[in-house]
C-alpha positions in Angstrom: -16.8 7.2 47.4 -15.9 10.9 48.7 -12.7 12.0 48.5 -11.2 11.4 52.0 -10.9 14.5 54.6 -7.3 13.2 55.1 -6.5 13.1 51.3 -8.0 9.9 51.1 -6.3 8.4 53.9 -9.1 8.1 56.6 -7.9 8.0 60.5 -8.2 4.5 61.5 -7.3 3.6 64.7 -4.1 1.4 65.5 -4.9 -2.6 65.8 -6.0 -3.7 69.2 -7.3 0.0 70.2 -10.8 0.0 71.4 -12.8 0.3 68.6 -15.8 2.2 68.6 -19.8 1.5 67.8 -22.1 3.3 66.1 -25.6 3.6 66.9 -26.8 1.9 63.7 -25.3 -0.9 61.4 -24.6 -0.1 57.7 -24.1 -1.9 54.6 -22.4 -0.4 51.1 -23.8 -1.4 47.6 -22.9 -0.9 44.4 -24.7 -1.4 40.8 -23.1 -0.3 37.4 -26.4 0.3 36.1 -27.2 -0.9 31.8 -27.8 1.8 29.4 -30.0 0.2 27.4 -33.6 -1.3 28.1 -34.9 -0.4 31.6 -34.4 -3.8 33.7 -37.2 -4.8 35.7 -37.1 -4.8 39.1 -35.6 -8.3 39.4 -32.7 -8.2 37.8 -31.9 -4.4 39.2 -32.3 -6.7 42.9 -30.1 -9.1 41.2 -27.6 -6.2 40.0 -27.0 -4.6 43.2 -23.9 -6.1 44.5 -23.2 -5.8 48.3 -19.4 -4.0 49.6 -19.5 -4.8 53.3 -21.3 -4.1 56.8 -20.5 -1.8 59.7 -21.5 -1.3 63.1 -18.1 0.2 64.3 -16.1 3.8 63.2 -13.1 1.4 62.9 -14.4 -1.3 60.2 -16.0 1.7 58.2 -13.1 3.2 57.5 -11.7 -0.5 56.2 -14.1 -0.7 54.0 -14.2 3.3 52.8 -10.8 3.4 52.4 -11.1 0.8 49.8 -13.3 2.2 47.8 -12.8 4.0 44.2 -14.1 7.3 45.2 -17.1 9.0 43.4 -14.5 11.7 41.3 -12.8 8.1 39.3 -16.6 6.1 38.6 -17.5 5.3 35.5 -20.6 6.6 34.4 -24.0 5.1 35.4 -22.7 3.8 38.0 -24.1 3.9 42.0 -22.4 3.7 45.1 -25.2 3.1 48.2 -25.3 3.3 51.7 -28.3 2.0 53.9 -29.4 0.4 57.0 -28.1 -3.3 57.1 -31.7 -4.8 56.5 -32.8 -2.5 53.9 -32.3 -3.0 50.6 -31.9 0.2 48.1 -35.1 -0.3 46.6 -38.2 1.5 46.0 -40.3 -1.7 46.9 -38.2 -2.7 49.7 -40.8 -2.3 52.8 -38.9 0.2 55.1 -38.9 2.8 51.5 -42.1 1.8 49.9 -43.9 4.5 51.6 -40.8 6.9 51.7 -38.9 9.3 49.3 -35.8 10.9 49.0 -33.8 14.4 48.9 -31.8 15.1 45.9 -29.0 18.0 44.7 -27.5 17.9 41.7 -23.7 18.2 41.3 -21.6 19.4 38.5 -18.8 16.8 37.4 -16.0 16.3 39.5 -17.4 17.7 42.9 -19.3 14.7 44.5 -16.4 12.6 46.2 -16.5 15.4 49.2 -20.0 15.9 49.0 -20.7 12.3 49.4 -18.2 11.6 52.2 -19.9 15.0 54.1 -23.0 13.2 53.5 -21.8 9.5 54.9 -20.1 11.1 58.0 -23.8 12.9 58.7 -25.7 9.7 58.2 -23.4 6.9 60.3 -22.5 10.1 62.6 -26.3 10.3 63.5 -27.1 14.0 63.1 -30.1 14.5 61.0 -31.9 13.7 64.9 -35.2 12.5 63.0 -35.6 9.1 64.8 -35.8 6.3 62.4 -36.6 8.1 59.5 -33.1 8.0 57.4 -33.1 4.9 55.4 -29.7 5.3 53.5 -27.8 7.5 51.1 -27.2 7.1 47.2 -24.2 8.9 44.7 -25.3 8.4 41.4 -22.7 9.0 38.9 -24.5 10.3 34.9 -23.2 11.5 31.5 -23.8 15.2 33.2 -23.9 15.4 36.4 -24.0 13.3 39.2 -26.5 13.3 41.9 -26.6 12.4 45.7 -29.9 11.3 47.1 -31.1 11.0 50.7 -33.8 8.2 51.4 -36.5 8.4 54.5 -38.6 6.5 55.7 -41.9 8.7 55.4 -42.9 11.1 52.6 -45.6 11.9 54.3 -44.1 13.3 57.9 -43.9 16.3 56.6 -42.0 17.7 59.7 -39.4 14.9 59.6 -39.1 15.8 55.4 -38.0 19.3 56.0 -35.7 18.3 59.0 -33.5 16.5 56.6 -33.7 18.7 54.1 -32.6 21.5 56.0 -30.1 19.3 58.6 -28.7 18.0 54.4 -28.3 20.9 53.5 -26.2 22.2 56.5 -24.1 18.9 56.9 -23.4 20.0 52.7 -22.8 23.4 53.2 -24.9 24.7 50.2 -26.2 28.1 49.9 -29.5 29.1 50.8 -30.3 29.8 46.9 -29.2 25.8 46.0 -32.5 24.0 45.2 -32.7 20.8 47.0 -35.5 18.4 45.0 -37.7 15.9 46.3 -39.7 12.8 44.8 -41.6 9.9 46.5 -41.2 6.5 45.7 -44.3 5.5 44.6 -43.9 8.6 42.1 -40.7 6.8 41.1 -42.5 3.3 41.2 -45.6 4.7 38.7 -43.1 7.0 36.4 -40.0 4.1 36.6 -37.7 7.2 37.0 -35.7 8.1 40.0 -34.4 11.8 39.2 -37.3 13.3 36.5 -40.5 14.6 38.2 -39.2 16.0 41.2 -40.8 18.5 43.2 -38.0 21.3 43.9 -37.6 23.3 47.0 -35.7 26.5 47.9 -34.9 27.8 51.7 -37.3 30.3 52.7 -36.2 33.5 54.9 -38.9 32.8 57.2 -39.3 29.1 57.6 -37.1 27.4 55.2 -39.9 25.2 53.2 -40.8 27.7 50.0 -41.8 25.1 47.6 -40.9 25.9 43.8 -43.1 23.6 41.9 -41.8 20.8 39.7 -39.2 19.9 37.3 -38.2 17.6 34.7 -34.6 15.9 34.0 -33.4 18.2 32.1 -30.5 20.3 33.6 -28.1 20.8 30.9 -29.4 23.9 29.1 -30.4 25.6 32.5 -27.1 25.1 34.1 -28.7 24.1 37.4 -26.2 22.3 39.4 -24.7 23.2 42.0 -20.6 23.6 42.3 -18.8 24.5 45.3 -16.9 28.1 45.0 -13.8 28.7 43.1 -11.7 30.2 46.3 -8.6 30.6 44.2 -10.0 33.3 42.5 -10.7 36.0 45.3 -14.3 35.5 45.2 -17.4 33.2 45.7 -18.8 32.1 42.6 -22.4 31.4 42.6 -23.4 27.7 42.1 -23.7 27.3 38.5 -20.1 29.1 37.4 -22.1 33.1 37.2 -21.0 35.6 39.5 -25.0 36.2 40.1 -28.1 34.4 42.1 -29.9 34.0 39.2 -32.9 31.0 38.9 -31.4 28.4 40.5 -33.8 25.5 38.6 -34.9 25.2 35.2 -38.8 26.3 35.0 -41.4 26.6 32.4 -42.6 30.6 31.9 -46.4 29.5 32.5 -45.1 26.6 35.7 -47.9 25.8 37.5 -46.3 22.9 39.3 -47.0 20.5 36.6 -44.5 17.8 36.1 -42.0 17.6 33.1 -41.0 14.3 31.3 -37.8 16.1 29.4 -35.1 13.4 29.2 -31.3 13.6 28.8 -27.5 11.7 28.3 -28.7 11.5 32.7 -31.2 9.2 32.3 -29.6 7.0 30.3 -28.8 3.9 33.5 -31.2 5.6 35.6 -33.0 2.2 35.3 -35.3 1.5 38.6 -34.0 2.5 41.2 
């Protein structure tokens, strides 16, 4: 997973020191998802392979520290982290009625990204209650994309919360579009990244929404990369030195939804 703040070395504390619990227990997964035919939804349940549970700071870090982070995954390939007791599955009945935040991320960013993203969740500081279901890194051809589940797609306060606590905990500009898509979306379309609805900070009240968007990202450039600080200044988040569209749109949009499909929905499977 994300490239440790420590250079992959997290702090753990020394044996027999008094280790210390966090509010929730958690549980990592992994799935190397198949390129071909879309599996149904048993074998992806069968597929999904469990890495360990956590209800302490002290055995997280045994088990993170393990783990290949998300900068050295093959492609289609998932790392997951949810609430021991929830599966990370559309159908599974603490999602069903849930969705999930998205950004997209160009290659070779998302190890910090997801470990900022971890830290938030076990950490507790999206302060929604029980909304937060788990987390998802999903590595494509592309780009690779980290997802936040909740509970409720409909609590719409709760919805822009997190999107707006994610996107702090991230440190991504006010211009990066964060997407959203509900499960049973994902559940009728069999698609977890195409569809989405896509969403862009507001001055006023931070919940502008942009319409909708298909898969494709590639010829739009619309990922978002952290900026390049060894070169004096701030590049925006697709490599320009401008704040130019930051998601791919259609010149007549009208919040229809796209079906385009790339090299990044190859895997993308069910879940």
């Amino acid at each position: 997973m994300g490239v440790d703040k420590n250079n992959g070395e997290g702090k753990v504390p020394e044996k027999g020191a008094t280790e210390t619990p966090i509010q929730n227990m958690y549980s990592f997964w992994y799935i190397k998802r198949n390129t071909g035919n879309k599996a149904v939804s048993e074998s992806y349940e069968k597929s999904i392979k469990g890495l360990g549970d956590f209800k302490t700071v002290q055995d997280f870090w045994k088990i993170y520290n393990h783990l290949v982070r998300p900068n050295d995954l093959p492609n289609t390939m998932d790392y997951h982290l949810f609430k021991t007791g929830i599966k990370p599955m559309w159908e599974d009945p603490a999602n069903r009625r849930g969705g999930k935040w998205m950004v997209r991320l160009r290659k070779g960013i998302a190890s910090r990204y997801w470990e900022d993203l971890v830290l938030a969740i076990i950490g507790e500081q999206f302060d929604v209650g029980n909304e937060i279901c788990g987390a998802v890194i999903s590595i494509r051809y592309n780009e690779d994309i980290i997802s936040l589940w909740n509970r409720n797609a409909d609590n719409n306060e709760a919805c822009y919360r997190i999107r707006d606590t994610m996107r702090k905990m991230l440190n991504l500009p006010q211009f990066v579009a964060l997407e959203y898509k509900r499960h049973d979306m994902s559940l009728n379309d069999n698609s977890s990244f195409r569809n989405t609805t896509l969403w862009r900070s507001d001055k006023n009240d931070g919940s502008s929404r942009e319409g909708s968007s298909g898969g494709d990202r590639t010829s739009s450039g619309s990922r978002y990369s952290r900026g390049d600080k060894s070169s004096g200044h701030q590049r925006s988040a697709w490599g320009r030195d401008n704040k130019r569209s930051f998601y791919k749109s259609d010149s007549n949009d009208n919040g229809s939804h796209r079906n385009s499909r790339t090299n990044d929905d190859k895997g993308e499977g069910d879940h």
